[in-house]
N, C-alpha and C positions, 0 to 999 in steps of 0.2 A: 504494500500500500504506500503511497507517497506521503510525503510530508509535504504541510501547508502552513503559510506562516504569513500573517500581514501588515506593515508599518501603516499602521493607518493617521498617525498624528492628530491634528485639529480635526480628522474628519471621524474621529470614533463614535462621536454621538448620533453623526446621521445613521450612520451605521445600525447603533445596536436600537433608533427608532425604527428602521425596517423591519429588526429582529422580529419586536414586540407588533409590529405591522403582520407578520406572518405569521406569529404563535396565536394572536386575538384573532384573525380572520380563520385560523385553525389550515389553511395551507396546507402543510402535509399528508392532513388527516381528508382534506378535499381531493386532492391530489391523487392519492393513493384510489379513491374511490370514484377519478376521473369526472368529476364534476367541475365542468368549466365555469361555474362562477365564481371562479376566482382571479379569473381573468374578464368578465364580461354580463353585464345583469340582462342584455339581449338574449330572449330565447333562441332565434334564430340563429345568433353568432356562438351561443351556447352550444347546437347540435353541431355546427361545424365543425368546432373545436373539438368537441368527443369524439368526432370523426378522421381527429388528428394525432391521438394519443396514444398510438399502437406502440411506440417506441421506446414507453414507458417497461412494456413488459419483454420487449425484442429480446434483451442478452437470457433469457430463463428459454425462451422459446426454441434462440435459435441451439442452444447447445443439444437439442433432439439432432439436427441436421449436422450435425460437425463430421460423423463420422461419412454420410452422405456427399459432403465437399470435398473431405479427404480422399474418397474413394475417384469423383469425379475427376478431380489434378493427379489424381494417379493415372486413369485413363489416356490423359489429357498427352502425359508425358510419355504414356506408353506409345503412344499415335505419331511419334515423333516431331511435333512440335517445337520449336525452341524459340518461337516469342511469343506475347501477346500482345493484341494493339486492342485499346479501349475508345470506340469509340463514345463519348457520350460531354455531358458538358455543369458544371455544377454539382449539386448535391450528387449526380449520377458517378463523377470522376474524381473528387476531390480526395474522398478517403483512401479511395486504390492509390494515388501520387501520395500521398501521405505514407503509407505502408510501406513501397516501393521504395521511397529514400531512404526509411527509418530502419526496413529490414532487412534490404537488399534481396536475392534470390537462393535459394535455397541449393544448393550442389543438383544439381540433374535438371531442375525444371525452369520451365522457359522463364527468358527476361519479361517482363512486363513494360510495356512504355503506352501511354496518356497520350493520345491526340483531343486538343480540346480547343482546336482554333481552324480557324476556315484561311489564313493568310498560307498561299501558293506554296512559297519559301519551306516552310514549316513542314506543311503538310510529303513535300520531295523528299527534304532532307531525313522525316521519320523513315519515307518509302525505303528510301536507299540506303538507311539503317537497319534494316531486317530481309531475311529471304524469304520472300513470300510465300515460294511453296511451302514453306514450314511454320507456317502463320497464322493462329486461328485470333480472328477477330469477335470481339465483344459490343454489342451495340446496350448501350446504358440510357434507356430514357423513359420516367415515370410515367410520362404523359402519354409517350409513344411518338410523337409527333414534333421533336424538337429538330428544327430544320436543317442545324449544324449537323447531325448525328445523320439523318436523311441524305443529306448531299453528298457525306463522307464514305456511308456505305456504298449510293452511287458512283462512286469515283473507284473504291477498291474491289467493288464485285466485278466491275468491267474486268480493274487489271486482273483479275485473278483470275475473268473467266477466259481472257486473250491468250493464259497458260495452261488453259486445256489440260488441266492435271486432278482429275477424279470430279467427285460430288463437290459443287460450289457450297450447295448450304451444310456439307459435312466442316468448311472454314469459318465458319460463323455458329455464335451462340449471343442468344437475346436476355436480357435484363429488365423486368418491365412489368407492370402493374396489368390484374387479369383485364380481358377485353380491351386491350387499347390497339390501336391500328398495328405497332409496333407486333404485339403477338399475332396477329392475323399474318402478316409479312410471314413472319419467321417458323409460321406451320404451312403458311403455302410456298416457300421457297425449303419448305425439310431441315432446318436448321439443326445443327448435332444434338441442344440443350436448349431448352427455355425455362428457364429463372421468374416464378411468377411471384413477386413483392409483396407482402402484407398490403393493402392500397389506403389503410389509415394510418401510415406514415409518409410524410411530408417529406421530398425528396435533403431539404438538408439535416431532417433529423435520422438519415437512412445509413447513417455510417455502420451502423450492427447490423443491418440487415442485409440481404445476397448483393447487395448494390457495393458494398464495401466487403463482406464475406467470401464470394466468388474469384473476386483477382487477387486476394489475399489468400484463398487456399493454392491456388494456381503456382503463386512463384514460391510455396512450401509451410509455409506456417503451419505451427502443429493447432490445429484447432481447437481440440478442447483445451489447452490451456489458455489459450487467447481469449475464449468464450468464459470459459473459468473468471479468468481476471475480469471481464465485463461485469459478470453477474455479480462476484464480489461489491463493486463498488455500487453497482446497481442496490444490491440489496443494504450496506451501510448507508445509501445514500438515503434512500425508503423506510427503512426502520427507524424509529425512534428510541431513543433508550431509558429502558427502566428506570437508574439514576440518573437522568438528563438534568438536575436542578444542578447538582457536583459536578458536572462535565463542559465544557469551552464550548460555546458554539458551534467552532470549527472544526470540534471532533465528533460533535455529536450531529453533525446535518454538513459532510462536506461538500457539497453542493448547495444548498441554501443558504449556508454563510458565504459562501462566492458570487451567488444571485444576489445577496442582498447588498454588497458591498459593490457591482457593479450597478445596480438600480439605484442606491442610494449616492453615489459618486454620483454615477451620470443627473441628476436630479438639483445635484450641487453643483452643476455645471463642467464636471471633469467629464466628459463625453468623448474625450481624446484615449481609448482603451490601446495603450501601446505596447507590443507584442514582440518579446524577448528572447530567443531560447538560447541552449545549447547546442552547439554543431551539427549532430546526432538528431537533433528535434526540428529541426528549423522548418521543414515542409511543412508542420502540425500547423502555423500559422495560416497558410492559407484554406485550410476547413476550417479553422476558428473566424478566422476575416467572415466566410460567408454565412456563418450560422449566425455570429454576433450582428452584420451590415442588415441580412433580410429580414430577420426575427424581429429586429428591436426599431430597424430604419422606418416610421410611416408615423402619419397625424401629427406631423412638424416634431417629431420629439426620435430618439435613438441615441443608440452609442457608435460611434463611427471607430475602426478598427485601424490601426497603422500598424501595418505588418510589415519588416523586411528592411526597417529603419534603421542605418548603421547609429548607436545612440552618440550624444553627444553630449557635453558640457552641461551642467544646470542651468547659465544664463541663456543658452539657446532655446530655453521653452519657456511657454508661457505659463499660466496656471488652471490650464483645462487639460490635464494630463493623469490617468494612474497606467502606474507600470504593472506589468504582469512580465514575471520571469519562471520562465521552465526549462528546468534542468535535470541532466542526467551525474551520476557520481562521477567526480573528474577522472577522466587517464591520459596516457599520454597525448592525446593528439586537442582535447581541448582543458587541460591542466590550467593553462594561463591567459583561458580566456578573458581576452581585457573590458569585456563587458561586464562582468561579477564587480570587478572595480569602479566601475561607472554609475551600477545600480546602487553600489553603495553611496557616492556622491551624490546621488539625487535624490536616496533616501535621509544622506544627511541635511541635505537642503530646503528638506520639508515636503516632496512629493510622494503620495501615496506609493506603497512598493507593496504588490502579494508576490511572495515566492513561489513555487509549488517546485518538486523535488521528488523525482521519480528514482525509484530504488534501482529500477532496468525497463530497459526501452519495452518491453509487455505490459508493464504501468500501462502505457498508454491506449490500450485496450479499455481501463476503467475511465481514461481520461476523455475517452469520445460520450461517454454515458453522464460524467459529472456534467463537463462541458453545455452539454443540452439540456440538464435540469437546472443549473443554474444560468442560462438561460430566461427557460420558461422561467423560472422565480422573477429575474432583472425586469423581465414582462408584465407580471403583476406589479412591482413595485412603481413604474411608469404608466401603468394602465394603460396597455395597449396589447391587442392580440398577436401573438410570437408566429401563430402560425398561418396567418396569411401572406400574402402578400402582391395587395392592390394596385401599386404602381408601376409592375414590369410588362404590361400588356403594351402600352403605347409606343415602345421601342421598339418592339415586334411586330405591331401593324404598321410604323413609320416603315420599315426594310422592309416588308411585302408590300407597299403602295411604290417606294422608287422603286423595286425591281418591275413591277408591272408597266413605270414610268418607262423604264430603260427598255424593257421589250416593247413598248410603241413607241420609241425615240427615238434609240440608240445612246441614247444620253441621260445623267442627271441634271434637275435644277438645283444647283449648287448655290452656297451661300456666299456673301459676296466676298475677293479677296480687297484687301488693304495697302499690303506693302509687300513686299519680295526684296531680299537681298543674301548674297552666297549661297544661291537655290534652295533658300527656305522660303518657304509663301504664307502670309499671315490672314485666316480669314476670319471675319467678324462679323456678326448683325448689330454688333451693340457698339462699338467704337467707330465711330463714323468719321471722325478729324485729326486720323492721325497722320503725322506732316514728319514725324524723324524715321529714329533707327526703329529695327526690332528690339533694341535693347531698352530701348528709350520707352517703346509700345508695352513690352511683356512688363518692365518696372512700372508704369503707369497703372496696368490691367490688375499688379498684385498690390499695388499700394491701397487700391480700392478697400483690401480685406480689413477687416475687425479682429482684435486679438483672438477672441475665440471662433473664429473660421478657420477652414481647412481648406487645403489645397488638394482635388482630385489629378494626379497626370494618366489619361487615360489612353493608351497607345496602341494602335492597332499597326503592330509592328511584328516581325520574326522575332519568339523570345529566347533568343540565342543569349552565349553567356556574352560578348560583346557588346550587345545593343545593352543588355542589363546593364553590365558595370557602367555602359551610358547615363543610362535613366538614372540608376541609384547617385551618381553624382549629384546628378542634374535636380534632384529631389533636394538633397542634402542642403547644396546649395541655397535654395530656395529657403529651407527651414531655417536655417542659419542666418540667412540676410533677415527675414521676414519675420523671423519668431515664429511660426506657421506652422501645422502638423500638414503634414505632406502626404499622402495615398498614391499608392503606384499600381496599377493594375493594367492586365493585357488584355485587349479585346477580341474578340469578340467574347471571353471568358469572362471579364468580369460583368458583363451584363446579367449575368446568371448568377451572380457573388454579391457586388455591390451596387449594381444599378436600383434597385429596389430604395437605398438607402438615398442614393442619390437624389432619388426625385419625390420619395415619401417621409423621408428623413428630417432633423433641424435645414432650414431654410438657411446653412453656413459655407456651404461648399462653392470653390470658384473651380472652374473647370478648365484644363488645357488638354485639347484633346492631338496629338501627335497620328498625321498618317503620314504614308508614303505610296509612289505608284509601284507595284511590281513592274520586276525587266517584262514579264512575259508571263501572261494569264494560264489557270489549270483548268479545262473544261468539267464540269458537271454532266456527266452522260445524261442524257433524256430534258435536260434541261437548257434554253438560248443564251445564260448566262456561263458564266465559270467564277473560279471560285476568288479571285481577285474584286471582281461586280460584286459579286453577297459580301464581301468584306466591304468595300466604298458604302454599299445601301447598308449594311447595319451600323458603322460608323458615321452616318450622313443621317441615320431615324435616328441616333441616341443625340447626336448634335442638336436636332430640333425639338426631343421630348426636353431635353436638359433648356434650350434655349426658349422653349413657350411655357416653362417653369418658372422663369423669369429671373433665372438663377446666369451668374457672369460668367461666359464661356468664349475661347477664342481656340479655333484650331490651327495647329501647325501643318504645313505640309512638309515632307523634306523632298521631294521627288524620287528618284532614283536612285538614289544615294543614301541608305540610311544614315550607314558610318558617317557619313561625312556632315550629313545633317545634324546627326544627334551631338558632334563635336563644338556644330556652331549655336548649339543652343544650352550648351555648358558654358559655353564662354559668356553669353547674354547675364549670366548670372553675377 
């Protein structure tokens, strides 16, 4: 079990009013017997929500199936196999990338690699990373109908079927909630396995279930102890204890003293949940980003998640900040990491600091289970339902109206450009008079912000490790000049993560949205577009949900050139 531990300082009191917030409305004991008014006095939003609470009892359930997984990725590797490619996007893929980093692959069974982006680049470079014939592909999607995931199997079933090498649907196994188009596919195309989801769990609370279970038994994980460690925390998190009057909050509700500590911050204005780990953990952030951005982002209020942030000095931040650091026991390879040292610095500086401290990287088995309960708790405490999520529709019919644009055009209507210099292109609907540099533009567009705003950079770019150590300057930077908490995310991925927060979130976010053109477009088989077009129309619908939000956005282009772009928009800073 981990150890948990939190510098709470001047903020103890909000805190332990949450506490007494959750012991008087009895919380637990609602919880346990799945009654959503504790989230909602609407009947209506009431049934919904019990309609979402399947996840509650996932890790008891799935350890029936472990040995059934096991048997599966034995098959799997018997069949000669030696990769697997996921398609899927969000809650569908986030946990399998997570696993994958944390556990790497197990002696005999295939590698695992995440496709979870529609940019050309990406999509080759995985191609040309694996040998297809020995390639069974995973389609991940609750809905069934998620159009990244749609397009992508179009583009690999072609290539796979141009090698004529056996049964096409014996390469493919589906992921997916009963009745949704996706199972229809993948019984009328034979598909080797179809994986049917609990359907009252909500795709980011699906980390314990076959969504996250499946490409985790695949590259070897012994299952019942993974499951094991689930239920454990599961069930300490669930229970109540006997002596609870003698016992710490924190050890007697680990999960609900972490719900309440992030509902009560966020409410005291720390709504900047900034996201730490050790070496070893580092991927866990981006499933925490999306559970924490969609759960809590909507009705002007959330915690917005900064993930992947090298940390920095105490004066470099403002006072909307709690740290979260997760850690594994030091060894050689992160002994001296210099983040430990920094966390201490901000905790001596007076910034809230929770630790958590994982005894061995299968902790974090229990830690996808706390994670979501605490959570749902931060959702009561803001009074706002965790598990919908109303504002990611309009992004999604913005990119289906310009692609139908483009196929009666040949073109989009684009928003208007501004300025151009060293082949970056500056476009804007909301800065209409600018006469200088870009340097001159971007310092003007961030000066605009308020201490407690944040900076979205949202990049629909190849997320190579180059273009990253780009961005991540380029962010720093920003944070540093600006005092600003900075958000870095790749698109089309993060529409599924944090777009939700974006547009249903605190009304604090200024947006710079980063494209570029591909050398040379990927066709989408059966479709007029390719996969360059679906990338422009879903970064061109998220520009305009984001920009008729009323919220300050300006997009960059770099052309042709990422490298070269993303160099001259380091220097801007």
């Amino acid at each position: 079990m981990s150890d948990f531990k939190a510098a709470l300082g001047r903020y103890e009191n909000p805190v332990k009013a949450a506490l007494r917030f959750l012991d008087e409305t009895r919380f637990l004991d609602k919880l346990r017997g799945r009654d959503a008014s504790i989230w909602t006095s609407d009947p209506d939003l009431q049934k919904k929500i019990k309609d979402r609470l399947g996840w509650l009892s996932i890790p008891s359930e799935m350890r029936h199936h472990a040995g059934a997984l096991t048997e599966f990725a034995r098959s799997i590797r018997e069949a000669g196999f030696t990769h697997v490619v996921l398609l899927g996007m969000g809650g569908s893929s986030l946990c399998a990338e997570v696993c994958r980093e944390t556990y790497g692959v197990a002696s005999g069974h295939p590698d695992l690699v995440v496709l979870d982006s529609t940019d050309p680049d990406t999509i080759l470079r995985i191609e040309k990373s694996v040998n297809l014939e020995r390639t069974l592909f995973i389609l991940a999607s609750k809905s069934g109908t998620t159009i990244e995931m749609q397009s992508l199997y179009r583009y690999f079933s072609s290539r796979l079927a141009a090698l004529k090498r056996g049964s096409l649907g014996e390469r493919f196994i589906a992921i997916t909630d009963p009745e949704t188009p996706l199972e229809a596919l993948a019984r009328a195309q034979g598909f080797r396995k179809i994986f049917l989801s609990p359907p009252d769990i909500g795709g980011r609370y699906s980390a314990l279930s076959y969504f996250g279970l499946v490409p985790l038994a695949l590259i070897g994980m012994d299952m019942p102890r993974f499951l094991d460690r689930a239920h454990a925390m599961a069930q300490a998190c669930l229970t109540d204890s006997q002596d609870s009057a003698s016992i710490a909050p924190v050890d007697r509700h680990p999960a609900l003293f972490l719900g309440a500590v992030l509902g009560a911050l966020g409410r005291e204005g720390l709504d900047k949940v900034t996201l730490t780990f050790s070496p070893g953990l580092r991927s866990f952030g981006g499933w925490l980003e999306q559970l924490l951005a969609e759960s809590t982002g909507k009705e002007g209020k959330g915690l917005v998640p900064v993930d992947g942030e090298a940390l920095g000095r105490p004066d470099v931040y403002g006072e909307d900040r709690l740290f979260i650091r997760i850690t594994l026991p030091s060894n050689a390879a992160d002994a001296a990491d210099p983040a430990d040292q920094t966390i201490r610095a901000l905790e001596e500086s007076g910034h809230p600091v929770v630790r958590i401290r994982l005894s061995e990287p299968l902790d974090l088995a229990g830690e996808f289970f706390r994670w979501e309960l605490a959570t749902a708790t931060a959702g009561a405490i803001l009074s706002i339902n965790p598990f919908d999520e109303p504002n990611v529709t309009e992004s999604k019919e913005n990119t289906l109206r310009l692609l139908g644009e483009f196929q009666a055009t040949g073109r989009f209507s684009t928003n208007p450009m501004r300025l151009e210099q060293k082949g970056v292109r500056l476009y804007s609907d909301q800065m209409t008079d600018l006469k200088g540099s870009l340097r001159e533009a971007l310092d003007l567009f961030l000066k605009q912000a308020k201490p407690s705003d944040y900076v979205a950079v949202t990049a629909y770019l190849d997320r190579s490790d180059p273009n990253d150590g780009l961005l991540q300057r380029f962010r720093v930077r920003i944070r540093d000049r600006y005092r600003l908490a900075v958000t870095l995310g790749y698109g089309p991925r993060y529409l599924h993560s944090t777009g939700q927060l974006h547009k249903g979130g605190p009304r604090t976010g200024c947006f710079i949205q980063i494209t570029s053109e591909n050398r040379a477009d990927l066709s989408i088989p059966g479709q007029p577009y390719g996969f360059s077009t679906l990338k422009r129309a879903q970064a061109l619908g998220d520009y305009l949900s984001i920009n008729r939000c009323g919220l300050p956005i300006l997009r960059m282009d770099l052309g042709r050139d990422e490298q070269s772009g993303l160099e001259t928009l380091t220097e801007l800073i």
